[in-house]
mmCIF file as gemmi writes it, N, C-alpha and C atoms, coordinates in Angstrom:
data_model
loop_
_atom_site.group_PDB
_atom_site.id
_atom_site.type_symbol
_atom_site.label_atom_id
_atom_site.label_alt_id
_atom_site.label_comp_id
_atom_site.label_asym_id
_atom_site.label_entity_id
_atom_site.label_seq_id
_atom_site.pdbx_PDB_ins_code
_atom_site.Cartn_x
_atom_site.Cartn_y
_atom_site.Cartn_z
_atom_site.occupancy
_atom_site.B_iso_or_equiv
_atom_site.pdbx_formal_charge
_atom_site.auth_seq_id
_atom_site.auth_asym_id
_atom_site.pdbx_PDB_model_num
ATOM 1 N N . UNK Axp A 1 ? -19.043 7.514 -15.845 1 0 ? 1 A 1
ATOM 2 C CA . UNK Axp A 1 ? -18.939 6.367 -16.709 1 0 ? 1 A 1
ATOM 3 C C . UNK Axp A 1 ? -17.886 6.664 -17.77 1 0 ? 1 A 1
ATOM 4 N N . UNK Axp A 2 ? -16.791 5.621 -18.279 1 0 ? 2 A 1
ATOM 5 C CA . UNK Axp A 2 ? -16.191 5.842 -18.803 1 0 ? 2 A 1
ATOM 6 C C . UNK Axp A 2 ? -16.693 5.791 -20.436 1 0 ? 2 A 1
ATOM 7 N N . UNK Axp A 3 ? -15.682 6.922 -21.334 1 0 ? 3 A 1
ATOM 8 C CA . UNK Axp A 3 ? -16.4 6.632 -22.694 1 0 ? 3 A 1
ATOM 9 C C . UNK Axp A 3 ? -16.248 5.527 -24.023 1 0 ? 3 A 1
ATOM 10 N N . UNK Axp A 4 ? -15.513 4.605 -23.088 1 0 ? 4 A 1
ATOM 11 C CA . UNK Axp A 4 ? -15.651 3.382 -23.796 1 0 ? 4 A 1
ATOM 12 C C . UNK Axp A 4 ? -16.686 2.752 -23.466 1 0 ? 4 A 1
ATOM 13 N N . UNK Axp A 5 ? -17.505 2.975 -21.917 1 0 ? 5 A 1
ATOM 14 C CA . UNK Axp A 5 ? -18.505 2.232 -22.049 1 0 ? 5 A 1
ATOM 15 C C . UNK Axp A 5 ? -19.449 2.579 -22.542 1 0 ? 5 A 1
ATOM 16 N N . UNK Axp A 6 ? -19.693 3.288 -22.478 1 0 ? 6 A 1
ATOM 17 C CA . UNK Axp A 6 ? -20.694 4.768 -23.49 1 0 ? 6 A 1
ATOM 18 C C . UNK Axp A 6 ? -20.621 4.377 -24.972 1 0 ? 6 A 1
ATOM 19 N N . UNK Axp A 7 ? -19.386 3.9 -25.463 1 0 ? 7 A 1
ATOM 20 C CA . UNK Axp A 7 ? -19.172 3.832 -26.928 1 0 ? 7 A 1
ATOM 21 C C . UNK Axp A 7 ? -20.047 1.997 -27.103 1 0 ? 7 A 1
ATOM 22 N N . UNK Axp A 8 ? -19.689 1.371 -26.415 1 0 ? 8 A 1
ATOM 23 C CA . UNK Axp A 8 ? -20.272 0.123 -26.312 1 0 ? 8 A 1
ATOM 24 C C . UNK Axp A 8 ? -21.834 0.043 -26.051 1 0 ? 8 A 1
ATOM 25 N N . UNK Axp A 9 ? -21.984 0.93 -25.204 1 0 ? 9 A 1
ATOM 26 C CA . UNK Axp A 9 ? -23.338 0.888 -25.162 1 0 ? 9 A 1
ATOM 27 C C . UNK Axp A 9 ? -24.435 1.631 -26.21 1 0 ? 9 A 1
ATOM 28 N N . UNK Axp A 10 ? -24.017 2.642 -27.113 1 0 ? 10 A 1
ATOM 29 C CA . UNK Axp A 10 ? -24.203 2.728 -28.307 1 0 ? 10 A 1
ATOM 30 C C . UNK Axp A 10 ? -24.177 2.043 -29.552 1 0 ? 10 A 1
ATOM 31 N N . UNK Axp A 11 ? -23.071 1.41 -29.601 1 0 ? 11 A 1
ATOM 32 C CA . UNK Axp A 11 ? -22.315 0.224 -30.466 1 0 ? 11 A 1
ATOM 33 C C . UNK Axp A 11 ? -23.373 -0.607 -30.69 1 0 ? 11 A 1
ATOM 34 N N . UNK Axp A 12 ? -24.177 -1.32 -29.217 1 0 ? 12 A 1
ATOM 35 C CA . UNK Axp A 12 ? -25.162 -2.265 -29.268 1 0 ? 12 A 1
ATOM 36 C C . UNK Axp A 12 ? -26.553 -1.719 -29.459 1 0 ? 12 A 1
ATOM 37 N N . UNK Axp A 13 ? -26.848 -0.732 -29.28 1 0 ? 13 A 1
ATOM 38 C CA . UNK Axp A 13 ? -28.11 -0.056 -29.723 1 0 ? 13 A 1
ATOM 39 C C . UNK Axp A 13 ? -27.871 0.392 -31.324 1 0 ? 13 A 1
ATOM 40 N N . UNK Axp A 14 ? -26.825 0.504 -32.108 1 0 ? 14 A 1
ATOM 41 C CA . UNK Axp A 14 ? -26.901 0.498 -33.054 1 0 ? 14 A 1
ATOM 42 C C . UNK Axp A 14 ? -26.671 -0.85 -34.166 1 0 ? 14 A 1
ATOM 43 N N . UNK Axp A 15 ? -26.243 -1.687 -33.372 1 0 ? 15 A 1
ATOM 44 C CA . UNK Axp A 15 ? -26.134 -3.129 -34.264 1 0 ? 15 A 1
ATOM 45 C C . UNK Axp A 15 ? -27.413 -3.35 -33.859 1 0 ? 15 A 1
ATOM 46 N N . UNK Axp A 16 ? -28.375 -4.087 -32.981 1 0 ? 16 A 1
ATOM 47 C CA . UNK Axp A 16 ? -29.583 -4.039 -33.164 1 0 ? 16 A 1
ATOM 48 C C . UNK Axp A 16 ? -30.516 -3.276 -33.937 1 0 ? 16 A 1
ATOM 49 N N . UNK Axp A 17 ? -30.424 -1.968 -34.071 1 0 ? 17 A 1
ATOM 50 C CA . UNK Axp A 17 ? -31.172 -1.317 -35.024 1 0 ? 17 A 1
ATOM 51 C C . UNK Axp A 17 ? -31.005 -2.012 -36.784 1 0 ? 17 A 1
ATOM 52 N N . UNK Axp A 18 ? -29.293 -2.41 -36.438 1 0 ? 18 A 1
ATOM 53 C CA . UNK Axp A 18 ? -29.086 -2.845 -38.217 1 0 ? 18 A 1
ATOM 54 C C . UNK Axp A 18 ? -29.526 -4.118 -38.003 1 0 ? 18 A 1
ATOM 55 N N . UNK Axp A 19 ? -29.707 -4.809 -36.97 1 0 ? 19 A 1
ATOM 56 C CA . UNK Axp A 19 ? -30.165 -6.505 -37.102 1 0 ? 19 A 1
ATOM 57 C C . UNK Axp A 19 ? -31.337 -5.914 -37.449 1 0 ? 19 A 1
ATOM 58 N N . UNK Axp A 20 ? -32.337 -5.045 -36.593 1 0 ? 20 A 1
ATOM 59 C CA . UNK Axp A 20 ? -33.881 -5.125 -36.73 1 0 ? 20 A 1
ATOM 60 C C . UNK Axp A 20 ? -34.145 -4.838 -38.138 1 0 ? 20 A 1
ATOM 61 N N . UNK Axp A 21 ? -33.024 -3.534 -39.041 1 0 ? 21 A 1
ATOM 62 C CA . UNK Axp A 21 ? -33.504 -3.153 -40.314 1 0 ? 21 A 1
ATOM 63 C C . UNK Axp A 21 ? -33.239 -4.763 -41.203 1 0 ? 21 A 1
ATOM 64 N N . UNK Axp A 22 ? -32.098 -5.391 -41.17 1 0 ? 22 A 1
ATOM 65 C CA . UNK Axp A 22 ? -31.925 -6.421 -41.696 1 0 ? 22 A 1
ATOM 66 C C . UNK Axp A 22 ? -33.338 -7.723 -41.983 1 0 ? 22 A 1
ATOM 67 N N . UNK Axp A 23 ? -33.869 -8.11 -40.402 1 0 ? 23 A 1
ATOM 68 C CA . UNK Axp A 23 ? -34.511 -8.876 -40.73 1 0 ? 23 A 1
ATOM 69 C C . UNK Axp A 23 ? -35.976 -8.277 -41.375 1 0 ? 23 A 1
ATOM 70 N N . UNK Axp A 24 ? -35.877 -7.007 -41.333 1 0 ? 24 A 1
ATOM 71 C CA . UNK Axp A 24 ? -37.551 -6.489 -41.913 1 0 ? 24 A 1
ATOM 72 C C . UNK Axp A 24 ? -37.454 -6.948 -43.068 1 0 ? 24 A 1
ATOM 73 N N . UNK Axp A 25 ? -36.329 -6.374 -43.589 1 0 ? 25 A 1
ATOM 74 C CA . UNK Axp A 25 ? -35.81 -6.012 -45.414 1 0 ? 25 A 1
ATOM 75 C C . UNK Axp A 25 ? -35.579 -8.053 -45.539 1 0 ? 25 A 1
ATOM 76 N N . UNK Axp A 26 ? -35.238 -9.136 -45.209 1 0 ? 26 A 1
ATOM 77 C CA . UNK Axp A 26 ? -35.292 -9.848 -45.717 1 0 ? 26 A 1
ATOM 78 C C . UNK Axp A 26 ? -36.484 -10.743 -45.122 1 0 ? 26 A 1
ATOM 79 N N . UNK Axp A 27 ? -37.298 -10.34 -44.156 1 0 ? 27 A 1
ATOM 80 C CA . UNK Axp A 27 ? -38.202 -11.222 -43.796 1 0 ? 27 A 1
ATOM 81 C C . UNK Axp A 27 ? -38.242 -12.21 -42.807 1 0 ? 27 A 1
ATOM 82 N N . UNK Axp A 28 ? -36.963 -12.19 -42.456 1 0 ? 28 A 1
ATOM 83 C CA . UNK Axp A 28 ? -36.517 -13.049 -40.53 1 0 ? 28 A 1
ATOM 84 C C . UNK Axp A 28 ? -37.003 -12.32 -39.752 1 0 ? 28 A 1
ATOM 85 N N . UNK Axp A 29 ? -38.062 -13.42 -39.265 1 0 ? 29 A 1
ATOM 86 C CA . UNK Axp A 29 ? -38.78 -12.531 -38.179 1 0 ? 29 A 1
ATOM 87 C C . UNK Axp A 29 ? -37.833 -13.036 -36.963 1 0 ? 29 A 1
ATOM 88 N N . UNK Axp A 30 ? -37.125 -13.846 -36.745 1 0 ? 30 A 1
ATOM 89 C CA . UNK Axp A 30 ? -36.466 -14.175 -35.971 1 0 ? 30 A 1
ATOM 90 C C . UNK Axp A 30 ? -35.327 -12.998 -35.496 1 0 ? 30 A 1
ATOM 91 N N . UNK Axp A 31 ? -34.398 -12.604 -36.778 1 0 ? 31 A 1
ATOM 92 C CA . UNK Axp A 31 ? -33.448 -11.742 -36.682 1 0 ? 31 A 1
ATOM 93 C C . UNK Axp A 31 ? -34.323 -10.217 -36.414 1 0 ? 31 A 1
ATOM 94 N N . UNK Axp A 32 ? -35.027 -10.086 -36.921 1 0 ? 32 A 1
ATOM 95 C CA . UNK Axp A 32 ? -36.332 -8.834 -36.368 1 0 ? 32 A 1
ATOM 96 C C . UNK Axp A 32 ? -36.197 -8.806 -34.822 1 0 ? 32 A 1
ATOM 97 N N . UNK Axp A 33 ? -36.946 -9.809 -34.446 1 0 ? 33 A 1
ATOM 98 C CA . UNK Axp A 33 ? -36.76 -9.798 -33.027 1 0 ? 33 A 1
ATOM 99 C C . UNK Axp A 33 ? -35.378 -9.411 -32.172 1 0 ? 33 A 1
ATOM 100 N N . UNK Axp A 34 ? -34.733 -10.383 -32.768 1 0 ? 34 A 1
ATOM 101 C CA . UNK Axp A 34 ? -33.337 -10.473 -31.87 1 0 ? 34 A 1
ATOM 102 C C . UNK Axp A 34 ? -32.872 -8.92 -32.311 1 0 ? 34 A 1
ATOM 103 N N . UNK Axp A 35 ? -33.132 -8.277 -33.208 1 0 ? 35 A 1
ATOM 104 C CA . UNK Axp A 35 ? -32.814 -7.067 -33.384 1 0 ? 35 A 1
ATOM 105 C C . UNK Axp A 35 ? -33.415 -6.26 -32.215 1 0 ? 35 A 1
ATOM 106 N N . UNK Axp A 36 ? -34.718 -6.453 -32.35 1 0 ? 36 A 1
ATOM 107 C CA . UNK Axp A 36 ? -35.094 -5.549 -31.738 1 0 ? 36 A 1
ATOM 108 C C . UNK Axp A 36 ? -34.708 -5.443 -29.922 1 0 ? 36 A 1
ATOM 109 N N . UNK Axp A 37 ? -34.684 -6.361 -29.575 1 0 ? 37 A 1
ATOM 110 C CA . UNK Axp A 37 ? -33.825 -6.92 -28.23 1 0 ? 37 A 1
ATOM 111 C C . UNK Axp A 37 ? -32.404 -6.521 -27.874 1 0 ? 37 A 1
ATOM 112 N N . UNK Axp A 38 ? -32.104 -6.376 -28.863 1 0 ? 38 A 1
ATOM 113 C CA . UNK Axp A 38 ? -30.324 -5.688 -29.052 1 0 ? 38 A 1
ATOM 114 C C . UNK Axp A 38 ? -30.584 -4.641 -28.359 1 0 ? 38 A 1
ATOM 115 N N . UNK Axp A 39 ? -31.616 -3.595 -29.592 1 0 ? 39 A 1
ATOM 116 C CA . UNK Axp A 39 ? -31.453 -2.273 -29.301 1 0 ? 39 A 1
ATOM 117 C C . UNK Axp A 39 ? -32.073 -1.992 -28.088 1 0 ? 39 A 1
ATOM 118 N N . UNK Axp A 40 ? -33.144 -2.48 -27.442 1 0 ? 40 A 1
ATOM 119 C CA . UNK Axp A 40 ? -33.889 -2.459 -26.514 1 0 ? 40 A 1
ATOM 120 C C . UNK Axp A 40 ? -32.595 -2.468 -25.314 1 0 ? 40 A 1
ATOM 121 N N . UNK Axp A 41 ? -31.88 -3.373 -25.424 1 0 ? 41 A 1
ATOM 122 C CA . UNK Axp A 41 ? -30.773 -3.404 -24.104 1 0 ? 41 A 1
ATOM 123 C C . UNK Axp A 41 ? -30.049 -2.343 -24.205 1 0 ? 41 A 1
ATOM 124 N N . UNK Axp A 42 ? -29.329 -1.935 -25.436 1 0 ? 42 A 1
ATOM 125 C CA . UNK Axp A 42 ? -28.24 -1.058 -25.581 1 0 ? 42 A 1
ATOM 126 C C . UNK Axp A 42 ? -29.269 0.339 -25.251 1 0 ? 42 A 1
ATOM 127 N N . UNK Axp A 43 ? -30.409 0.721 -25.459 1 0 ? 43 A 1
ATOM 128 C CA . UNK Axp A 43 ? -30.754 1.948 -25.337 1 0 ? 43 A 1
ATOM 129 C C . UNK Axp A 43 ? -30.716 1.755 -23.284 1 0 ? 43 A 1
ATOM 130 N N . UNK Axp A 44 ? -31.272 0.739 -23.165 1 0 ? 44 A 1
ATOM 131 C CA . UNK Axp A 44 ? -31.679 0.943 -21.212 1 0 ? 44 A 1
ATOM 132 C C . UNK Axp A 44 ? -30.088 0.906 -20.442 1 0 ? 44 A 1
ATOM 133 N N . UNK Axp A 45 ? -29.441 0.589 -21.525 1 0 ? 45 A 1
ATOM 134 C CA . UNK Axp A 45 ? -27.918 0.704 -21.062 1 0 ? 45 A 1
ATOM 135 C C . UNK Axp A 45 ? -27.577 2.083 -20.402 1 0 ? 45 A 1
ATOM 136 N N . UNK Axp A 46 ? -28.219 2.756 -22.12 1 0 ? 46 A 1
ATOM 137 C CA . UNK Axp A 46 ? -27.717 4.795 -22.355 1 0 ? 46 A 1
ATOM 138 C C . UNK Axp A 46 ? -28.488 4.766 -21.065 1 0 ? 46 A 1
ATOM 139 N N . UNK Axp A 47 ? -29.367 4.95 -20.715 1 0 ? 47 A 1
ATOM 140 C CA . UNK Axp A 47 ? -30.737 5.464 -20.015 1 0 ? 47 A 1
ATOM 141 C C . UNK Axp A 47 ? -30.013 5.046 -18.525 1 0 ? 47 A 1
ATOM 142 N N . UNK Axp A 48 ? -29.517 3.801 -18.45 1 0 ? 48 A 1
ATOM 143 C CA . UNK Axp A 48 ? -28.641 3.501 -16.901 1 0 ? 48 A 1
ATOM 144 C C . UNK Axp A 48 ? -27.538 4.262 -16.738 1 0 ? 48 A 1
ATOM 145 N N . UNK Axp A 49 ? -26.238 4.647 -17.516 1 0 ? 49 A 1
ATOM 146 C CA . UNK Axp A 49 ? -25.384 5.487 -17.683 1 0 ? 49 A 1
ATOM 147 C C . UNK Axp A 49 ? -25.958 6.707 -17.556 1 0 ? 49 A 1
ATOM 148 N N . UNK Axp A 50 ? -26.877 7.45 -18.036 1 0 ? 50 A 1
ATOM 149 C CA . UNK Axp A 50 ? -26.88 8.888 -17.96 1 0 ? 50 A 1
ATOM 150 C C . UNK Axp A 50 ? -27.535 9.573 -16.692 1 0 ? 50 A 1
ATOM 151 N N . UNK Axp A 51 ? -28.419 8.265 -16.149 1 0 ? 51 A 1
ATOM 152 C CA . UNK Axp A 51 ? -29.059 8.335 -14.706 1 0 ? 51 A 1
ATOM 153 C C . UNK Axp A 51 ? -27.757 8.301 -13.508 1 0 ? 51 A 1
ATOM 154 N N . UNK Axp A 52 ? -26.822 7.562 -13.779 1 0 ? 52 A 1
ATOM 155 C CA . UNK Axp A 52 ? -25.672 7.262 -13.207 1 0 ? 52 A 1
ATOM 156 C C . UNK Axp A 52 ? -25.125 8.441 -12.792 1 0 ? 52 A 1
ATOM 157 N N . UNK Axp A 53 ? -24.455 9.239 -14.172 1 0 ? 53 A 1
ATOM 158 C CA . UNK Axp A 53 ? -23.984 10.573 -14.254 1 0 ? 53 A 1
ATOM 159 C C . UNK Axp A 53 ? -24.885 11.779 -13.655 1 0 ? 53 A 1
ATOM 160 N N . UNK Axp A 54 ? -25.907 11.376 -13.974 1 0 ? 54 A 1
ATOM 161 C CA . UNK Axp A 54 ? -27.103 12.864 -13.181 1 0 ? 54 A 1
ATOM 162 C C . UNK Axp A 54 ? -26.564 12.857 -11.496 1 0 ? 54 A 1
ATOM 163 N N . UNK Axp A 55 ? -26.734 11.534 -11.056 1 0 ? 55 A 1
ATOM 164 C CA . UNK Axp A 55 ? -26.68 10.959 -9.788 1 0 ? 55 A 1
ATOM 165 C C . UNK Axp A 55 ? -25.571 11.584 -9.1 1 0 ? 55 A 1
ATOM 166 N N . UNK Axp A 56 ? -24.299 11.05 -10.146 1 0 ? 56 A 1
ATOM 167 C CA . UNK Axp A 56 ? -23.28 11.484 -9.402 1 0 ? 56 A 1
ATOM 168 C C . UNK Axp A 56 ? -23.059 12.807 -9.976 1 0 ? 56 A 1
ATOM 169 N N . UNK Axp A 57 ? -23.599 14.256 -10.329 1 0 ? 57 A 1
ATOM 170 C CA . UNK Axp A 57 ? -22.717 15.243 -10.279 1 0 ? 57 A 1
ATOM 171 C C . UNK Axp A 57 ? -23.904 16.001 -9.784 1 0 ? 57 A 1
């Protein structure tokens, strides 16, 4: 996997983490969620990439 996609797929596990801290700290449970959904994708992203790499070496 290349490490731009790697960087992207971090990128989005860490903007979700700041959406999820965002909506705690102001009380959007909406943006909470959608936070938490961010990071939820961007981490099964890492977790698909690194299974990828095991695979292939």
């Amino acid at each position: 996997m290349s490490i731009a996609k790697k960087i992207a797929h971090k990128a989005e596990a860490v903007k979700g983490g700041a959406k999820k801290i965002t909506g705690r700290v102001t009380g959007n449970r909406r943006l909470r969620a959608e936070g938490r959904g961010d990071q939820a994708k961007g981490n099964a992203k890492q977790a698909g990439a690194k299974l990828k790499d095991a695979v292939k070496h």
